[in-house]
N, C-alpha and C positions, 0 to 999 in steps of 0.2 A: 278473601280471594278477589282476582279482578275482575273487571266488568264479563270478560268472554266467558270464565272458569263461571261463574258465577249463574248465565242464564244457562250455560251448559248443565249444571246443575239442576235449574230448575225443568228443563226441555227434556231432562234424563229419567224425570218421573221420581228423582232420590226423595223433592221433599213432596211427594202426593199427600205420604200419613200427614204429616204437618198440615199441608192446606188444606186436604180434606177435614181435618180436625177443628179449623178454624172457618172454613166458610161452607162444608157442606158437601157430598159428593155430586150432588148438584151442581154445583158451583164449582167444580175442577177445574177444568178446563178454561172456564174463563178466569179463574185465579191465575194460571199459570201464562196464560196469555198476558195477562197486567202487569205482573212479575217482570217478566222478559222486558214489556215496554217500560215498565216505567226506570228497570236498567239502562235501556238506549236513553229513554229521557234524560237520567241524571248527568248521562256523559255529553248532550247536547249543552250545560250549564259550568259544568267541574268537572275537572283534568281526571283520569284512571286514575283507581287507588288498590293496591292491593290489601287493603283491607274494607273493603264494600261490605255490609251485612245488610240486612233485611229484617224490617219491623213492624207490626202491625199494631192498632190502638181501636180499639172496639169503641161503638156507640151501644148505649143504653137502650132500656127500656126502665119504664118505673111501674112497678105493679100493683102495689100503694104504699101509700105514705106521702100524700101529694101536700109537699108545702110544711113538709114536719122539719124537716132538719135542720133549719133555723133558726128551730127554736127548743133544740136538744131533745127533738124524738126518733119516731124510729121509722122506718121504710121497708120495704122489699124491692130490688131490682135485680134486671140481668143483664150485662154483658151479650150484645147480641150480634151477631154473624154478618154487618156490614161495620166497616170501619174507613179510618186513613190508613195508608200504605205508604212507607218509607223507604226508600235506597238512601245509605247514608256512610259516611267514612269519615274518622279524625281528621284534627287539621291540624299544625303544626303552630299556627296562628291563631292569639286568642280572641277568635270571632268564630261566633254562628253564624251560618247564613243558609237559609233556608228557601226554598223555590219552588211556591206548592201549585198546582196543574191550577192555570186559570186568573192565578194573584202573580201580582209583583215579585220580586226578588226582596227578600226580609234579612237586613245585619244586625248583627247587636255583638258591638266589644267589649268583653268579659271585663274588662279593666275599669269600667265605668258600669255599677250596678244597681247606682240609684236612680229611683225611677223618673221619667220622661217625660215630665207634661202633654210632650207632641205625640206623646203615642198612648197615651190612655182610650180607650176601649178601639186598639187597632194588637193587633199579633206581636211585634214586638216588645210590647211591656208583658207579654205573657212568656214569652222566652225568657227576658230579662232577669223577672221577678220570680221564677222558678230557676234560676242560675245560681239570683242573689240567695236563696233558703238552698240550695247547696253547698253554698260556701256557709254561708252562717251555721250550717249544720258541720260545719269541719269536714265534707266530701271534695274529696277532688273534683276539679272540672275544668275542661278543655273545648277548643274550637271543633267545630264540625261543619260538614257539608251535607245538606240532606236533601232530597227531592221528594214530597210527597204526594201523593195524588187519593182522593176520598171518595168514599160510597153515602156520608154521611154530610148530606144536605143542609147547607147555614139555614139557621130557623124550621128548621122540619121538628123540632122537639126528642130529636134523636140524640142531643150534645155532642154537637161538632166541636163547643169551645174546648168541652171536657177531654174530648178524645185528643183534640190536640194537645193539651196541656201535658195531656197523661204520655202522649209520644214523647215529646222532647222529654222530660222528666224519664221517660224509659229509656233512649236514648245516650242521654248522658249518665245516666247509670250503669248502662252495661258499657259503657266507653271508656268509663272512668273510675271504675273499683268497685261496683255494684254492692255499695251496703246498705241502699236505698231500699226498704220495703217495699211491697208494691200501699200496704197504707200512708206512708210516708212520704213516696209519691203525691199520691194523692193530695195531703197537708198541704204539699209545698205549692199543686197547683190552684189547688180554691185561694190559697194565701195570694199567689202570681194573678188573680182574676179579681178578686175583692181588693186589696190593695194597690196594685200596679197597673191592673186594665180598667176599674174602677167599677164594679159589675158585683152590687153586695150578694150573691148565690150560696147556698147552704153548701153543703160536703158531699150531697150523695150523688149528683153524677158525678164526681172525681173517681170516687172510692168503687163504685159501680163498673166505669172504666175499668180500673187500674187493678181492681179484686177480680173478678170476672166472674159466671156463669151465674145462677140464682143467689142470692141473699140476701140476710136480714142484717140492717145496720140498724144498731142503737146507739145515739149521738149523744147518752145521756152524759159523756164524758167527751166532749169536743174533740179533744186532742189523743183520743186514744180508744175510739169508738169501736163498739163489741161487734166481731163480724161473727155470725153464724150461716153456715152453706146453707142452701136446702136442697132439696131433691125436686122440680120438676118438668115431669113428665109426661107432655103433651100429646106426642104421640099413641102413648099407652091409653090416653081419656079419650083420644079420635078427635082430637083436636090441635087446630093452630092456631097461632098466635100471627094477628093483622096491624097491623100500624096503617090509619089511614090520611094521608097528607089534604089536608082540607083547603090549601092554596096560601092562606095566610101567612107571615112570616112575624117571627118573633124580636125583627131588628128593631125596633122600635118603638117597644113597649118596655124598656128599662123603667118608669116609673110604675106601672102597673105592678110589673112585681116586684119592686122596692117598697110598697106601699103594703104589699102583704105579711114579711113580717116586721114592719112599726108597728102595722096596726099591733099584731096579736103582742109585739113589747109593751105596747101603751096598756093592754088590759094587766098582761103580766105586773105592771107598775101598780098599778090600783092594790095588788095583791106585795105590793112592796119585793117582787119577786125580779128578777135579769130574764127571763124568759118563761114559758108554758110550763114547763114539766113537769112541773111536781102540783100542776093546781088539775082539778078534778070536774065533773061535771056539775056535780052539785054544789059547789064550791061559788063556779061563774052564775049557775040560779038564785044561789044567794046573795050577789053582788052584783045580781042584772040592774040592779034600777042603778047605783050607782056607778058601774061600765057605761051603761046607756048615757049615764051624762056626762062622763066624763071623756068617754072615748068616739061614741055614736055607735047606732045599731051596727052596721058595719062587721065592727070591729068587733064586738059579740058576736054575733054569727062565723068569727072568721077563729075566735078563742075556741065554739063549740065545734068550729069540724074540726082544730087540731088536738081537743083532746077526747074525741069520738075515734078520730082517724088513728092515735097512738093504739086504741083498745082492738082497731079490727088489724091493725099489721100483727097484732101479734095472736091476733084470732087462728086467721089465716095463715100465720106461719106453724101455729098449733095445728092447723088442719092438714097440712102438707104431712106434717111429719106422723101423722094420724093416718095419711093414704086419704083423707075424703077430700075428692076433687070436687064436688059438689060445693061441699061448706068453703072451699076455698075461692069458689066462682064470686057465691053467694056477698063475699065478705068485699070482692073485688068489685062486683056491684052496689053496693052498700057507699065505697067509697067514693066511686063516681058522683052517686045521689047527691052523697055530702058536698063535692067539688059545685055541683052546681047551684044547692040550694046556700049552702053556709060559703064555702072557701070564695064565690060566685069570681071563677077566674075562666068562664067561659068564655067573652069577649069583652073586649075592651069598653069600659061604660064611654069614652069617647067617639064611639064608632058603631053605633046601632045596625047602621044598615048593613054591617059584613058580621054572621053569624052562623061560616062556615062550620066551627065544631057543634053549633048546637044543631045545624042541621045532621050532622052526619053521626050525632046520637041518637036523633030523632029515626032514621034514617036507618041503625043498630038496630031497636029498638022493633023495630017494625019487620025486620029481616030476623033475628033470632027471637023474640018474643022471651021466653023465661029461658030458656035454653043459654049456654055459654054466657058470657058477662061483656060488658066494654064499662068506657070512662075515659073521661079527657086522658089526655096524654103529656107529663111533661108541666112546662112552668104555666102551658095554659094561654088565655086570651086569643084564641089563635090556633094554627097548627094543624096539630094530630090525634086522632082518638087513637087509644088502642083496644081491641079484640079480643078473646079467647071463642074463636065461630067453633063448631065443628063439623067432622070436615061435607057432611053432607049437606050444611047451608053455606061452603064456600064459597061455591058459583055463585051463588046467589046473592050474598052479600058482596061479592067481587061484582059483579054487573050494576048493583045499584050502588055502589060508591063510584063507580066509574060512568055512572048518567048523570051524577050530581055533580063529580070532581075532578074527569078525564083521566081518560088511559093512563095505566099506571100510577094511578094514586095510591095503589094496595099492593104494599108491602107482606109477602109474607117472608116469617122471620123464624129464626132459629139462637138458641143460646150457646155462649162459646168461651173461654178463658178468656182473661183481660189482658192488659197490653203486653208486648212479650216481643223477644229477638227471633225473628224466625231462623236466621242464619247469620 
């Protein structure tokens, strides 16, 4: 439909079930205010189309599995209730171009799909390179026009790259014959991020994206990674789920976590192995003195939380489906512990003096005492912690991150499907 028919629709209250479904009945009303604008917006860039849809691409949460998937373990994450938002419509012409609230105007001609030297780790080789593994996959693809505008803040720890990746990827699959999985998606954008934006990143905020609301991925098969749902259920524990933005931003620490998993490949090596998976804890105790020399402490410590961290994802995903919210806090704290004492991706060893996340554990810590869980949040050095308060230490944990981190640093958040055509 066109631009008019289109906010008509939304301003009619037809798609409420929809956006209430995705951002919350909370959040009505300003969904459908954004809707309408960011319709007027698209038509401030690109001509009327009578076929305008509407799309949304969720941002993550990771609930653990911090730092496994790189090296064929397993996670828990959700799909959570802010996102990018897209107005977008085919194009006749084979170019993308995209015009997201705040950036530049982005092309990229389909005709030409190898990758750009001049756009490595910029937005356009992520279009590019999610184009190219649509055609190599034998799917149709075509030019479009899109406008986006996002909830999910660059370097918040939230995966804005993800979310983006996962839009276009959904995008041009509902455009263009939709035989695209939503995991397949996924593939083709960690593929568009690792090798064409140049950003070495595991699978699971793609697949988190693009799968949506709670689950467990097991990456023990890369290319074809076992997704199981779970069930939960925060409200029913009298708790929320907090994401707290600690000021730091994550642009500029591409070595930091490129450097996490070499390390844990260089131990895997010792064990003549391509990566963690299959080596065990006592396995690395028996092969500490020579890790140690070969790789540095380091990298031991960083072997021991990811194969500590595979045994509690799957603890904790036992506990869910068990109903014991306890054991599953229990297990979420556990893994924080590990992030900080082994995985040690709390702040940047370059940069002592900004130790934003470890305050605002510190900070948890002191506000819920054993109660509810936290843990860094995300690829780490920086960023985000996340939460599980409840809800009678909300205020209270909302006041003291907001003395330490200003107004609106606390996010609270809700789980939701992954990327999807709204209309």
């Amino acid at each position: 439909m066109d631009a008019k028919e289109l906010i008509k629709t939304v301003e009619s209250g037809r798609l409420d079930e929809k956006l209430t479904t995705l951002y919350g009945a909370d959040k009505l009303t300003g969904a459908k205010t954004r809707a309408a604008g960011a319709v007027n917006a698209y038509l401030g860039y690109f001509p009327d189309s009578p076929d305008l849809a509407l799309f949304s691409s969720p941002g993550r949460v990771e609930l653990l599995g911090n730092h496994t998937d790189h090296n064929a373990g397993a996670v828990m994450a959700g799909a959570v209730n802010i996102d990018i938002f897209a107005v977008a419509a085919p194009s006749d012409e084979p170019v993308i171009r995209v015009k997201s609230e705040g950036y530049p105007m982005v092309t990229v001609d389909l005709r030409d799909l190898t990758p750009q030297s001049e756009e490595s780790t910029h937005s356009p080789a992520l279009i590019r390179g999610i184009a190219f593994r649509f055609r190599e996959a034998g799917r149709k693809i075509g030019g479009f026009t899109a406008y986006t505008t996002s909830q999910v803040p660059k370097g918040s720890g939230l995966s804005s790259s993800a979310a983006f990746e996962v839009l276009i990827g959904t995008i041009l699959n509902k455009m263009y014959g939709g035989r695209a999985t939503p995991e397949q998606i996924a593939i083709d954008a960690q593929f568009a991020e690792n090798v064409y934006f140049g950003k070495p990143s595991g699978l699971m905020d793609q697949m988190a994206c693009a799968v949506g609301n709670v689950v467990e991925i097991d990456f023990a098969e890369p290319s074809a990674p076992a997704i199981t749902p779970l069930s939960l259920d925060l409200a029913a524990a009298g708790c929320r789920l907090a994401v707290v933005s600690t000021g730091g931003s994550h642009a500029d620490l591409t070595d930091c976590y490129a450097a996490i998993p070499r390390e844990m490949k260089e131990v895997a090596a010792v064990f003549r192995q391509p990566v963690l998976r299959d080596i065990t804890f006592d396995q690395l105790m028996e092969k500490a003195d020579e890790i140690r020399a070969a790789c540095g402490d380091r990298a031991l410590l960083r072997a021991v939380h990811f194969v500590t961290e595979n045994v509690r994802v799957r603890a904790a995903a036992a506990a869910l489906r068990a109903g014991d919210f306890a054991a599953f806090c229990a297990e979420l704290s556990a893994s924080g512990r590990s992030s900080v004492l082994s995985l040690q991706n709390i702040y940047p060893p370059q940069d002592l003096q900004h130790q934003g996340v470890t305050l605002a554990l510190a900070a948890a810590s002191a506000v819920l005492g054993e109660e509810g869980a936290f843990r860094v949040h995300g690829g780490g050095f920086g960023g985000t912690i996340l939460a599980i308060v409840p809800e009678g230490r909300l205020a209270a944990f909302t006041t003291r991150m907001e003395q330490l981190f200003g107004e609106g640093c606390c996010r609270i958040l809700s789980f939701r499907e992954g990327a999807c055509k709204i209309l």
